[in-house]
C-alpha positions as CSV (number, residue, x, y, z in Angstrom):
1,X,0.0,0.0,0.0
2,X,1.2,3.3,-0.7
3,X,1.4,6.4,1.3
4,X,-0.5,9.4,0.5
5,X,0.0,12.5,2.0
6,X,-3.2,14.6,2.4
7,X,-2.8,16.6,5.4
8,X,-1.5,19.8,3.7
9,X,-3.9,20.9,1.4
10,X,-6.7,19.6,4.2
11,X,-4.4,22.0,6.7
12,X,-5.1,24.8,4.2
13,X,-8.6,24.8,4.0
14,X,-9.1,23.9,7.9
15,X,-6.8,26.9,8.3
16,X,-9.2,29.1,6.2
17,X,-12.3,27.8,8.2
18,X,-10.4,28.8,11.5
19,X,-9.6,32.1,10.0
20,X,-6.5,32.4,8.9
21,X,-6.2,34.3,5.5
22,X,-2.7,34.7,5.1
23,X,-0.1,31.5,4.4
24,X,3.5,31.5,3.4
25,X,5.3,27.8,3.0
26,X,7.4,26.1,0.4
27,X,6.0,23.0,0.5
28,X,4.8,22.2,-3.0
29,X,8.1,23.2,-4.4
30,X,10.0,21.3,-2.2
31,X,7.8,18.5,-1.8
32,X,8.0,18.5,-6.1
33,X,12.1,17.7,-5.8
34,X,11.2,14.4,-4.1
35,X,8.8,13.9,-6.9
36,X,5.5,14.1,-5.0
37,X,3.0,15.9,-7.2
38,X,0.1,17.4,-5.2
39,X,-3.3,16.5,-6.4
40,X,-6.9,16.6,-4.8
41,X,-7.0,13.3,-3.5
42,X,-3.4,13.5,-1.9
43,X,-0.4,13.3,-3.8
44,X,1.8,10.8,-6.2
45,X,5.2,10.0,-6.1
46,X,5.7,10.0,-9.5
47,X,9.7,8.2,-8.9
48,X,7.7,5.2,-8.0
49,X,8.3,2.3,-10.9
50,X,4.2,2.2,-11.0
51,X,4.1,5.5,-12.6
52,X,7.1,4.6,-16.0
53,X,3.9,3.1,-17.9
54,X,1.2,5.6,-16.8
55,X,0.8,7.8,-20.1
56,X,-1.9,10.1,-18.3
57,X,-1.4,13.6,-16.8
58,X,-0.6,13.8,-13.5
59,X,-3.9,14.9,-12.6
60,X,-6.4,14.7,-15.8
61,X,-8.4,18.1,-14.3
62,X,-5.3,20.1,-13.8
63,X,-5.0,22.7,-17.0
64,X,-1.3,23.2,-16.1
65,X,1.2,23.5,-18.3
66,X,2.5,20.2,-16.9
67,X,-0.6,18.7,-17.4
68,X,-1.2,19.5,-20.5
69,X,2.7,18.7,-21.9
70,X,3.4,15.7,-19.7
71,X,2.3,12.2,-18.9
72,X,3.3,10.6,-15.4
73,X,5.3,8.1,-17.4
74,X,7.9,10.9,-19.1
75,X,8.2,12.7,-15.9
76,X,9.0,9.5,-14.3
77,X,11.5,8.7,-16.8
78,X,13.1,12.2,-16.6
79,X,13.3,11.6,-12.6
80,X,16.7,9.4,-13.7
81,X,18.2,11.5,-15.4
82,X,17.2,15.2,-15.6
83,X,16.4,18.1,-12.8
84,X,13.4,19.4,-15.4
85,X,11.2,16.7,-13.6
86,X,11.8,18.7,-10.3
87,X,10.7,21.8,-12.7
88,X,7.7,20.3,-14.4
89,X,6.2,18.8,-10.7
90,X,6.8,22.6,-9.2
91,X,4.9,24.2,-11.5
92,X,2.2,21.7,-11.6
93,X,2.2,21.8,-7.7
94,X,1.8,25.6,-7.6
95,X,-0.9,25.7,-9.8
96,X,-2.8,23.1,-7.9
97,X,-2.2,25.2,-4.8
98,X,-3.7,28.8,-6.9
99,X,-6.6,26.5,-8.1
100,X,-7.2,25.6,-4.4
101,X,-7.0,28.4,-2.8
102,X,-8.9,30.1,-5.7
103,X,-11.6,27.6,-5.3
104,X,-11.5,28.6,-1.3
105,X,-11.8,31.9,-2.1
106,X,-15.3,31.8,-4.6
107,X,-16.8,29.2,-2.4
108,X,-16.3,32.5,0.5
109,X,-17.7,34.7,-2.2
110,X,-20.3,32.8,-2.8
111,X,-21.5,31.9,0.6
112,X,-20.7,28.4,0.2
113,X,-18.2,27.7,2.3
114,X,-19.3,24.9,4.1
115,X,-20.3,22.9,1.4
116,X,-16.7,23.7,-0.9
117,X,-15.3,21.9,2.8
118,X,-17.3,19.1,3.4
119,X,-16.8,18.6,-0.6
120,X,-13.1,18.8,-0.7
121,X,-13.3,16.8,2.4
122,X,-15.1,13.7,0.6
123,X,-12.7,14.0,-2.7
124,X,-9.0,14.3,-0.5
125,X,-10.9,11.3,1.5
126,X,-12.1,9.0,-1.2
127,X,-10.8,5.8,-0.9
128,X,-12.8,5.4,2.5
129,X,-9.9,6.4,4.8
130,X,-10.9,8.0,8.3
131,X,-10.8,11.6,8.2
132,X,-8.4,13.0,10.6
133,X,-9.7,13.5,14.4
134,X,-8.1,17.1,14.1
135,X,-9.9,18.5,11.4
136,X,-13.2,17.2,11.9
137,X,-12.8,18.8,15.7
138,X,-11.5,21.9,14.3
139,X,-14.0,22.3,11.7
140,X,-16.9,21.3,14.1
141,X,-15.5,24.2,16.2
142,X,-16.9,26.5,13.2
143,X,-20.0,24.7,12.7
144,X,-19.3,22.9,9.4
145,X,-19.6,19.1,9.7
146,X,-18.2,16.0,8.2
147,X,-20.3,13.0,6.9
């Protein structure tokens, strides 16, 4: 089984729900030198052999520039050999962080807050794990409840 980190982008968002409006941290470009490509339902280590025959984009929703250039295979492959993967995962990881935090921001806008969480919640969460104890205190401290 392989481990997928999820807690930063859900630390964001319980972060905004707590408040907190202002962030400054460099992990999706240094998380992107170790090849771990940020997504919404965790991450992917994209050195890992199960990614040197995956011919899709690292995430098929992202309109990156990675994304749209790149399969998970290549970027694998260019892993051996080249620093450009390091390259290619940053940008990919900063866009996914604008795109995030973009999406934060309208579902403030819009007054639908709540339901953006409990939403993002679900996807990060898919594969059935537990969401963490934390976050489902913190956010209940704000009134916005997990299923």
């Amino acid at each position: 089984m392989m481990f997928v980190r999820r807690s930063y982008a859900v630390d964001l968002v319980v972060c905004v729900a707590l408040g907190c409006d202002m962030f400054d941290c460099v992990f999706p470009t240094r998380t992107a030198r170790f090849g771990s490509a940020l997504v919404p339902w965790g991450s992917l280590q994209i050195k890992q052999k199960q990614y040197a025959k995956d011919f899709q984009p690292i995430d098929p929703e992202c309109e990156c520039p990675t994304c749209k250039r790149h399969s998970r295979a290549y970027l694998h492959a260019l892993f051996k050999s080249d620093t450009a993967a390091m390259h290619h995962i940053t940008i990919h990881n900063i866009s996914y962080q604008l795109t995030l935090m973009r999406s934060v921001r309208q579902s403030i806008i819009e007054q639908r807050f709540p339901e953006f969480v409990q939403n993002f919640m679900r996807r990060m969460f898919s594969s059935g794990e537990t969401y963490p104890g934390w976050a489902v205190d913190a956010l209940a401290s704000v009134n916005i409840t997990l299923e």
